[in-house]
C-alpha positions in Angstrom: -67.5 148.8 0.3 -65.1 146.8 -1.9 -66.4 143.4 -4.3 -65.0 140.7 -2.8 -64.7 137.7 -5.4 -65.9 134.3 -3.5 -65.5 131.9 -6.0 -65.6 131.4 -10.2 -66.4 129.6 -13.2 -64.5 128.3 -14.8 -61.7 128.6 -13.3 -59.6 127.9 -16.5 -59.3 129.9 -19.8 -57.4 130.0 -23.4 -54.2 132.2 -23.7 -56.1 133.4 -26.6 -58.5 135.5 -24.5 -63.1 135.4 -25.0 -63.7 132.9 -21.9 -66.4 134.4 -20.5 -66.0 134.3 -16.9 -68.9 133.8 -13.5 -68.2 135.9 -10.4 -69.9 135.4 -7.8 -69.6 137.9 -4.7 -70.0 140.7 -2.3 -70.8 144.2 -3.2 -70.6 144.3 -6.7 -72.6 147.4 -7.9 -73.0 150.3 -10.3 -71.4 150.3 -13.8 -68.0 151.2 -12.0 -67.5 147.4 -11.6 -64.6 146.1 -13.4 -63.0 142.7 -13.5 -59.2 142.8 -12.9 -56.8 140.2 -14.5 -53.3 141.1 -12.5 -52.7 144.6 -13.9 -55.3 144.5 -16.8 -59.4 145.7 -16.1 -61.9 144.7 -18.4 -65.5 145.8 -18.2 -68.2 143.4 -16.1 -71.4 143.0 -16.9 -73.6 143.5 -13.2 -76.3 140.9 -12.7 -76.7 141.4 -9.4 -74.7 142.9 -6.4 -73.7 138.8 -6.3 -72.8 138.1 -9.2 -70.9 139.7 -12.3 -69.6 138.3 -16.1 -66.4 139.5 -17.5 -64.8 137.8 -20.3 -61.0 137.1 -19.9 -58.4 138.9 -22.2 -55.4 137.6 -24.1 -52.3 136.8 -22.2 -48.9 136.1 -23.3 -47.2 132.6 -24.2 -44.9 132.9 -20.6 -48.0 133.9 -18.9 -49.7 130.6 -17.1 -52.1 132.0 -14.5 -53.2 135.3 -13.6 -54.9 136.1 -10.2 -59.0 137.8 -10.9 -60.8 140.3 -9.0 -63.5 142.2 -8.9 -62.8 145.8 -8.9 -64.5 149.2 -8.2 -63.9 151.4 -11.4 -60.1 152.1 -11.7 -59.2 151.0 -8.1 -55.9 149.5 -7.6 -56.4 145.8 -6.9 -54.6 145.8 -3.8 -57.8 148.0 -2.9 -60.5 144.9 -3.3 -60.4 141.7 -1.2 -60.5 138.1 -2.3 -59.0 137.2 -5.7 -58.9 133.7 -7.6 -56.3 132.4 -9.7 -57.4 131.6 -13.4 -55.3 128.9 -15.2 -54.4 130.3 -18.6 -53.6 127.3 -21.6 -52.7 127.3 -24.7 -55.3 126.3 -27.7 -56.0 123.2 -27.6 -57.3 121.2 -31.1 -58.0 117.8 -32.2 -56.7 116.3 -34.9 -58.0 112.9 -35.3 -60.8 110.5 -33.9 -59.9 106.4 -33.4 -62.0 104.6 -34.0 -64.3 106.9 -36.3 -67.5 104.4 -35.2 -69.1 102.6 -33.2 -72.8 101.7 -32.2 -75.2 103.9 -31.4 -75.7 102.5 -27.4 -72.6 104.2 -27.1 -69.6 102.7 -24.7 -66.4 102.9 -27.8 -63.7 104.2 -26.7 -62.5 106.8 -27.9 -58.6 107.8 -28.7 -58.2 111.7 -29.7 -55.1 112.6 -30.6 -54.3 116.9 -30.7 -51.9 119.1 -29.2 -52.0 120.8 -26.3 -54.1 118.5 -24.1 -53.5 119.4 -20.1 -54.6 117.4 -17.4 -58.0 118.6 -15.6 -60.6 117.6 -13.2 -62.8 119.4 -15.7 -62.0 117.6 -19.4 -65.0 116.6 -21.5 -65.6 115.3 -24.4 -68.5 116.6 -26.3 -69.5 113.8 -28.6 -73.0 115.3 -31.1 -75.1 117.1 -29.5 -75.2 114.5 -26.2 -74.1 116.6 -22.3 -70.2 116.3 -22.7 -68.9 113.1 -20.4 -65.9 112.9 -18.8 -62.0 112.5 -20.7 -59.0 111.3 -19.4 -55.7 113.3 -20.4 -53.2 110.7 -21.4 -50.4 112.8 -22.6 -50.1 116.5 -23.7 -51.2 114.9 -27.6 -53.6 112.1 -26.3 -56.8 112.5 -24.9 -59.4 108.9 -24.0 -63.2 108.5 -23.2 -66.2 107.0 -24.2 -69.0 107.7 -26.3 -72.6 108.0 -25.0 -75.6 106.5 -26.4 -77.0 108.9 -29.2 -79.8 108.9 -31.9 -77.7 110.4 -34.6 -75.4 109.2 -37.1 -72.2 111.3 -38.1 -71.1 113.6 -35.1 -68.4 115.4 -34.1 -65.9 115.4 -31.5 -64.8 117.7 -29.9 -62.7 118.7 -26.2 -63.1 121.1 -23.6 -61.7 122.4 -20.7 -64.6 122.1 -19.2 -68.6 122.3 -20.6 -68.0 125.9 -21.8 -65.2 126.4 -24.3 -65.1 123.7 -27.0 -62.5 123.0 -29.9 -64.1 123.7 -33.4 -62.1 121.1 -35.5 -64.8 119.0 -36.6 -63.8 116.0 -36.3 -66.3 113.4 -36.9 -67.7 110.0 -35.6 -69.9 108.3 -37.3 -72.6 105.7 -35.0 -74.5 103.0 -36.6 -76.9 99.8 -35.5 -75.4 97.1 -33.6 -73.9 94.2 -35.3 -75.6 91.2 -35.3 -75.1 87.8 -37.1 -78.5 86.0 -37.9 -77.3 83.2 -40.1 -73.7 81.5 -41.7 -74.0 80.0 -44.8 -72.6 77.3 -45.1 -72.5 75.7 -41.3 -69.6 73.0 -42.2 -66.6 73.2 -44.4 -62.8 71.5 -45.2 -60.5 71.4 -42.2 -58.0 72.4 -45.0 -59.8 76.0 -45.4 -61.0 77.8 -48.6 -64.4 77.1 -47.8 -66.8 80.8 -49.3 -69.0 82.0 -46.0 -72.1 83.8 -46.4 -72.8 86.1 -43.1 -76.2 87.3 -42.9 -77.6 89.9 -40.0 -77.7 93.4 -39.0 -75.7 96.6 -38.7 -72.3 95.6 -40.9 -72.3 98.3 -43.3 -69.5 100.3 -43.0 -68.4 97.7 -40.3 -64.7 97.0 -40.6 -64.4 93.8 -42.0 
């Protein structure tokens, strides 16, 4: 019998090809099994007659989805049933991290400013070496969320289209202790100003100021 593709993760990929794609299925047997982008095949790996791995090729720039099936050797696609559309974008990067700190029980918000930012129910943000949490597209150069709690110091930052393909710009945040004030020396001064405060606590170096 013919594969027939049920469903796939993800279900998004770079323009620039090497997302490795999840198939999961009917039928899919034998080293004959190919994965079918439109008009292109690429080789699967078989894991089981449920489930096959194919990574995506290189598309052109006026090229925005293609549709993927699972295919018996050099069958024409028309020959398998079922088929998923796969949403092909163009590289995304990051270019800079505001702020660049923030305390290491997480909850800063984050502004990342890149290029080629989409909107997607599946945007992360991988903060260190924390499980990505959820971004917010703002604009095709603006992408928000907020850091989680973490144990390091300097990270990076970085944005996927999901919790599989990652930008490698290394940009970094930096996390430190909590600021807290413990003291104010002296308690009184002029009402006319001037006056030379002493603040003593925890957690302000590297604090703006």
């Amino acid at each position: 019998e013919a594969p027939e593709t049920i469903s796939m993760i993800p279900r998004e990929a770079m323009m620039s090809g090497g997302t490795l794609l999840r198939l999961t299925g009917k039928h899919m047997v034998g080293t004959a099994t190919r994965c079918s982008f439109g008009e292109e095949t690429v080789a699967a790996h078989v894991v089981s007659t449920a489930l096959a791995m194919c990574e995506a090729p290189g598309v052109s720039a006026t090229e925005t989805a293609v549709v993927v099936k699972a295919v018996v050797g050099e069958l024409a696609t028309a020959s398998s049933t079922g088929g998923l559309q796969l949403t092909m974008r163009s590289e995304v990067s990051v270019e800079q991290v505001t702020p660049d700190n923030g305390p290491l029980e997480g909850g800063t918000s984050l502004s990342i400013s890149g290029s080629a930012f989409a909107a997607s129910e599946t945007m992360v943000c991988r903060v260190g070496t924390t499980a990505p949490v959820a971004a917010r597209c703002e604009s095709v150069h603006m992408v928000t969320c907020t850091t989680p709690a973490h144990s390091g110091t300097e990270v990076e930052v970085e944005v996927g289209m999901g919790a599989w393909e990652f930008t490698n710009n290394r940009m970094t945040f930096k996390y430190s202790s909590s600021t807290k004030v413990h003291a104010v020396v002296p308690t009184m001064g002029t009402t006319a100003g001037g006056t030379m405060v002493t603040v003593m606590g925890v957690g302000m170096e590297g604090q703006p100021t």
